[in-house]
N, C-alpha and C positions, 0 to 999 in steps of 0.2 A: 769829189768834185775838185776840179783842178782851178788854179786861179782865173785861168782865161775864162772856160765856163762860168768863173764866178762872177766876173766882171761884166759879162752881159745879163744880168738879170735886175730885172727890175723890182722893185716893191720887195724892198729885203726889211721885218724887221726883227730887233732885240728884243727877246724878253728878260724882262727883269736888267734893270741897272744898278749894278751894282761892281766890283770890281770886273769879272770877267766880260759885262754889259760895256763899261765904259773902256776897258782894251780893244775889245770888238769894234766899236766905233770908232777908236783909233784907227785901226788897223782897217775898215771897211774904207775911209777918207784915203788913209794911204795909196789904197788901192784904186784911186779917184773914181770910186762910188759916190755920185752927187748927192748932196744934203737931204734935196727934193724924194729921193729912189730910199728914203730908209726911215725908220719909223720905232720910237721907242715905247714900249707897251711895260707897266709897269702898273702896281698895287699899289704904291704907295704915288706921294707928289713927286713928280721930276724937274729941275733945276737943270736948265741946258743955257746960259748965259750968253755962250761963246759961239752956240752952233744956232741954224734957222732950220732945225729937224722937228718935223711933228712927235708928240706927246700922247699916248692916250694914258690916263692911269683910273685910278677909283675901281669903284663898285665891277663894272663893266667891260674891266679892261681886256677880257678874252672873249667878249661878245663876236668879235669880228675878223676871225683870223682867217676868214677863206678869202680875205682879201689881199693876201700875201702869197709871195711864189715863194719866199726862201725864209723861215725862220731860225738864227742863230738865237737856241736856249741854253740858259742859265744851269752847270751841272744838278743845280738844287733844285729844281721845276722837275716833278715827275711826267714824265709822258703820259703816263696812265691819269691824270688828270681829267676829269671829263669832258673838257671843255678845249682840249689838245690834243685829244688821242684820237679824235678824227681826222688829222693833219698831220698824223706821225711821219708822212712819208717826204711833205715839205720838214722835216725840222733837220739841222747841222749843229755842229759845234765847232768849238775850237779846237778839241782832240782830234775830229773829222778830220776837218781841214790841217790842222797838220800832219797827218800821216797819211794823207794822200796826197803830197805837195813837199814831203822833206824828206830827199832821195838819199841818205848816206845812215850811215848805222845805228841804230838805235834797241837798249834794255830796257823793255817793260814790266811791270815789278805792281803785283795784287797781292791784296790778301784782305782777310776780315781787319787780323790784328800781325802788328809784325812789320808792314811794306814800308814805314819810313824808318826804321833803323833802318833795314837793308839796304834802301836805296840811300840813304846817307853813309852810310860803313862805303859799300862799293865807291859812292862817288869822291870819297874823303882819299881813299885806297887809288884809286887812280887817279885823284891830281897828284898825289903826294908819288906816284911814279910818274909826272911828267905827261901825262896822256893830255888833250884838250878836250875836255868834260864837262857836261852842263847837265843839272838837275830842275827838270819841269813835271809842271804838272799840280796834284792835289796836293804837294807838301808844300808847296809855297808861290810864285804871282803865277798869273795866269800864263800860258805859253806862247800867248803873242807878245809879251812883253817882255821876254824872253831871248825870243828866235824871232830873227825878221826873217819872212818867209820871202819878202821880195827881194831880197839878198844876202840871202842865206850862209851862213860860214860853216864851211864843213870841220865840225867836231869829231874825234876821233868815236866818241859816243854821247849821245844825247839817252840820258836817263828817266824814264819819263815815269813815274808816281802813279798810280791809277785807282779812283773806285769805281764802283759800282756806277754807280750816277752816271760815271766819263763810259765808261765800258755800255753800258745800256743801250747805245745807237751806235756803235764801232765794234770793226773784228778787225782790229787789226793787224797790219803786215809787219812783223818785225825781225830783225837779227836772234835778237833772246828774249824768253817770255820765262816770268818767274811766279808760277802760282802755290803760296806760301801756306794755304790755310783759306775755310770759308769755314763759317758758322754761323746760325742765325743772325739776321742786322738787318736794318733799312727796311722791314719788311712792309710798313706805311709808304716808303715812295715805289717800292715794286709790286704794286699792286696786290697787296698782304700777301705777298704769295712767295715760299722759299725755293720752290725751282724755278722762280724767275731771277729771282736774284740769283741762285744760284749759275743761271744761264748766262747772266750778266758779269759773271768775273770769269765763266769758260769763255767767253765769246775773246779773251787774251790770249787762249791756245789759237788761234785760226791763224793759219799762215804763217805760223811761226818759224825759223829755220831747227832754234833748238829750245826745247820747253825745258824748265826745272819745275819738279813739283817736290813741297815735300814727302818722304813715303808714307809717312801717317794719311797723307788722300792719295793715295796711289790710285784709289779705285778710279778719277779720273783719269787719269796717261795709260789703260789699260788697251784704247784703243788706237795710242798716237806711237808712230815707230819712231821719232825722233824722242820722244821723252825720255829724260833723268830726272835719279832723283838723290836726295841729300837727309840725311842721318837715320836713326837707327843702322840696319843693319846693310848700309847700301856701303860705295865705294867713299863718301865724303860725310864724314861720320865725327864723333866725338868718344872719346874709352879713358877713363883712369886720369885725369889731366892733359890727354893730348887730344889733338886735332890731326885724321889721319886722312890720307888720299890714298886706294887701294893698299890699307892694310899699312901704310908707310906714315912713322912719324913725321907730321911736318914743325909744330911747335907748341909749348906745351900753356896751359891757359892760368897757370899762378902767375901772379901779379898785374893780371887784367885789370882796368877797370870797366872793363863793359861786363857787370856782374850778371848773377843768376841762370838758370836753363834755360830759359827760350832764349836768352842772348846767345846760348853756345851753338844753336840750333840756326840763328841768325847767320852768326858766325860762318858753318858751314857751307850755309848757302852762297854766301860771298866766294867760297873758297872754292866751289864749283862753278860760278860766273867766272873766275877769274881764269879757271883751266880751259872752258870751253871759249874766250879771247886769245888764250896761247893756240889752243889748237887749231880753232877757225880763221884766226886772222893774224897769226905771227908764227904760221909753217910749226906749229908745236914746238918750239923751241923750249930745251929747256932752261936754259940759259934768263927767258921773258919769263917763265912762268915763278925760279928762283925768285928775281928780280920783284915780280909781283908779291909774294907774297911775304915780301921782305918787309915789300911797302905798306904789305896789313898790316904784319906785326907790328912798324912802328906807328902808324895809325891809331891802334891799340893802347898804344901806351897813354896816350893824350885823350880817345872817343871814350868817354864816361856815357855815352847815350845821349837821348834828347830828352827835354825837360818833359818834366809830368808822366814820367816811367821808370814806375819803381824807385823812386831818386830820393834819400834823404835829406832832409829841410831842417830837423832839429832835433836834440836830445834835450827835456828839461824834466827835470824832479826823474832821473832813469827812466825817460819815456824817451821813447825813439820813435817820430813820426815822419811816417814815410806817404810820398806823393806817389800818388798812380791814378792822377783821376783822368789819362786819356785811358784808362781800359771801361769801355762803354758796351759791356755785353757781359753775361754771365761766366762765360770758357774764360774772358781774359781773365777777368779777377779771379774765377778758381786757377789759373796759373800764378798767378800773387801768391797766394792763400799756401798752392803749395812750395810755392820757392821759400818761403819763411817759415815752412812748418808749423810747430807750435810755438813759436813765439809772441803770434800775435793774440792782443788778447782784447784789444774794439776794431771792430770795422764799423767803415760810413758808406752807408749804403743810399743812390739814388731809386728815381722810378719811372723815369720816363717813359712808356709804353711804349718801346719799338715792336711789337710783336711776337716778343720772344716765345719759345717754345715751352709747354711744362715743365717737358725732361729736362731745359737750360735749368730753368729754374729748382726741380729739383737737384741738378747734379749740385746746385751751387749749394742750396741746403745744406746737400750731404756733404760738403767740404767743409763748412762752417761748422759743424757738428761733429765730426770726423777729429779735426784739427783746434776743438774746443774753444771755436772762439766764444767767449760766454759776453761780452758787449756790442749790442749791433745799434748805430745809429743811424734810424730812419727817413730821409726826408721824402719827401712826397713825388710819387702820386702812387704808384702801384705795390709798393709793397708792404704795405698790410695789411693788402691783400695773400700778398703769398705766403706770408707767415699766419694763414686763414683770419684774422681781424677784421673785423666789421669797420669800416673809414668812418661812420657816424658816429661811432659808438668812442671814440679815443680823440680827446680834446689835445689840442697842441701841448708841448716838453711833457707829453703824459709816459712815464715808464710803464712797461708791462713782464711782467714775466712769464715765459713760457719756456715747456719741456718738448724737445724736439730731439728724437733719438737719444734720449735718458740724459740729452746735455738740457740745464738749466739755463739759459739765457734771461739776459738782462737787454728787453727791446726800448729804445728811447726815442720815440716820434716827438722830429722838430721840424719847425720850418727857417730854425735861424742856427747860425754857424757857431755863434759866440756860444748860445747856450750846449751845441755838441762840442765845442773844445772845452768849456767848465765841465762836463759830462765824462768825458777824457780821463784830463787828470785826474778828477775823483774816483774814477774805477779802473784805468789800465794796470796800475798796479809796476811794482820799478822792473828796468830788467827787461821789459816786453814790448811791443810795437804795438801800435796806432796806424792800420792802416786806409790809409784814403782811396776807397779802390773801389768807382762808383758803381759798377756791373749794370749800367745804362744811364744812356746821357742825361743832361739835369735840367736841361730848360725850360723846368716849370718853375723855378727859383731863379736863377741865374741865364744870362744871356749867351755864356759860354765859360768854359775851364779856366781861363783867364780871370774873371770878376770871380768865381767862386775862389780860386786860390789865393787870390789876392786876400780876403776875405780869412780864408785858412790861416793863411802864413801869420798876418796880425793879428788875430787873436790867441794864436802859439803863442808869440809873444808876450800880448798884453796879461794873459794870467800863467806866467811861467814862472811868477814866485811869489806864487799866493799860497 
């Protein structure tokens, strides 16, 4: 829907207010959408002080939506709702609305796990050659607040973050589409179901001019003629310390700080984005493409990553604890698990119940066992169940022992942080890691990775010389 269209409609409203609810109404006023034509529907109380916009919220507040022509939803509101999924075909977004409305160039960038390095590496990599670059989307405000769409400044590239949620009611048209990896996730808001979700992050291949996938999901680009793809055995790849482009050293990866393998894998993909802007859009010069990747490597020297990936926070008593509590699925953390090998010797384990698959859960198993980790700290809700535990049966900081592939483990269900850090130092033993690597998210505890770390980090601290 293009703006003109959008500005004649009537009875438009938000759901859910909350950041991307309250840009929306920004940006609906800008577009002088009268007060009277819009309508905020929310679960919780709503505080409008400044505006004379109706309110619904409470108990009832999706009783009534066939009274609306255009609903702008919240990425976190599943469609599959029952009480919304009859009215799928009024709902937009902000995503919508800006890629049918922002005519100049833009890189689309999914994945389960992975998409905000890459999209921060690329967008760090192209300011720092001078390009005018803007990073939207899921990694950070919403993309009206962002991009004024009613005056738009043409960016050399707009980098736009995506999940599932944004992707779920958009196929959009893009310059470059980079799909990194899916694995199970989210499968409560896509209606438990994995080839919806999974449709939900293909739905960034449509229209694309040039897709990157990595060749580990090759089996997706099998039927798009424009697809490439990046490491293993393709042309953009990683061998021995280098990083090569058909078979050609480009530079070699000691003295990085953007550690571990899936960084290097990151890496590449950056390094195929950056050739296929020389080719498409600066006559292949190679002279831009040097240039470019000049700009990584010094990029590099500075990008340590982003917080809460794999990042170490502290050494005390020869314990090395390490953060990773954004990997919120089983695949990530068994990528932790083996980028540390056997070093690690507790992991903290959450339970969220996204729906994860068996085989997630057993592969994770089999890497904990594999990889000997013999301390697992439990908090709640599903996993112990998976390590077969009865949940009635096991009182809180209760330890249990169990033999799992002839490894003996030491399991410790808590529901408090302080007593898994004393639990810690007492058994990781010098020399080894502590790693924090939730393998599903924790909001049965905690309201987000933030408050739990907080949480972490202080009590690292407070008994680090006891």
């Amino acid at each position: 829907m293009n703006l003109n269209e959008l500005k004649k409609i009537n009875n438009i409203a938000i759901l859910w207010y909350w950041k991307e609810g309250k840009s929306t109404l920004r940006f609906l006023l800008e577009l002088w959408i009268t007060e009277d034509n819009i309508t905020i529907i929310d679960k919780n109380s709503i505080s409008l002080d400044n505006y004379n916009i109706k309110t619904i919220s409470w108990d009832n507040y999706l009783d009534n939506l066939d009274n609306y022509n255009l609903i702008f939803k919240s990425p976190w509101i599943s469609p599959y709702n029952i009480k919304i999924s009859p009215y799928r075909d009024k709902l937009t977004s902000q995503t919508e609305i800006f890629f049918k409305n922002y005519e100049w160039r833009t890189i689309w960038v999914t994945a389960t796990k992975g998409k905000s390095t890459v999209s921060t590496l690329l967008y760090e990599t192209l300011k720092n050659a001078e390009y005018n670059v803007k990073i939207v989307g899921n990694i950070g405000k919403p993309v009206f607040d962002e991009i004024n769409l009613l005056d738009p400044e043409n960016y050399n590239y707009v980098i736009y973050e995506l999940s599932s949620y944004m992707l779920e009611t958009c196929k959009p048209n893009c310059n470059i589409a980079v799909l990194w990896n899916i694995y199970t996730c989210h499968l409560d808001y896509h209606n438990d179901s994995f080839p919806i979700y999974e449709q939900a992050k293909l739905n960034i291949l449509t229209n694309s001019d040039n897709i990157i996938i990595s060749q580990e999901f090759n089996q997706y680009g099998q039927d798009i003629d424009n697809c490439k793809y990046f490491w293993l055995e393709s042309n953009y790849s990683y061998s021995e310390k280098y990083f090569y482009k058909n078979n050609q050293e480009l530079f070699t990866s000691q003295n990085l700080l953007l550690l571990w393998d899936h960084n290097k894998k990151n890496i590449s993909c950056v390094i195929w984005i950056l050739d296929i802007i020389t080719e498409e859009y600066n006559h292949n010069s190679a002279w831009i493409f040097s240039k470019l990747i000049s700009n990584l490597k010094n990029t590099l020297k500075t990008f340590s990553g982003l917080p809460h990936r794999m990042e170490k926070v502290a050494n005390h008593q020869w314990i090395t604890f390490i953060d990773d509590w954004i990997s919120t699925t089983p695949e990530s953390t068994i990528e932790a698990i083996k980028t540390f090998w056997n070093q690690i010797n507790t992991l903290f384990l959450w339970g969220w119940d996204y729906w994860f698959t068996k085989e997630s859960y057993s592969l994770l198993i089999n890497a904990i066992t594999e990889y000997n980790i013999q301390n697992i700290v439990l908090f709640p809700d599903t996993w112990l169940d998976i390590f077969n535990i009865k949940r009635w049966s096991v009182l809180e900081n209760t330890l249990i022992s169990k033999i799992i592939n002839d490894v003996e483990l030491k399991l410790f269900y808590t529901n408090s942080m302080e007593e898994a850090i004393k639990f810690s130092y007492n058994n990781t033993g010098e020399n080894n890691i502590c790693l924090m690597s939730c393998a599903a998210p924790s909001y049965s505890l905690w309201t987000g990775y933030e408050q739990k770390w907080e949480e972490f980090k202080k009590n690292i601290e407070k008994y680090k010389n006891n």
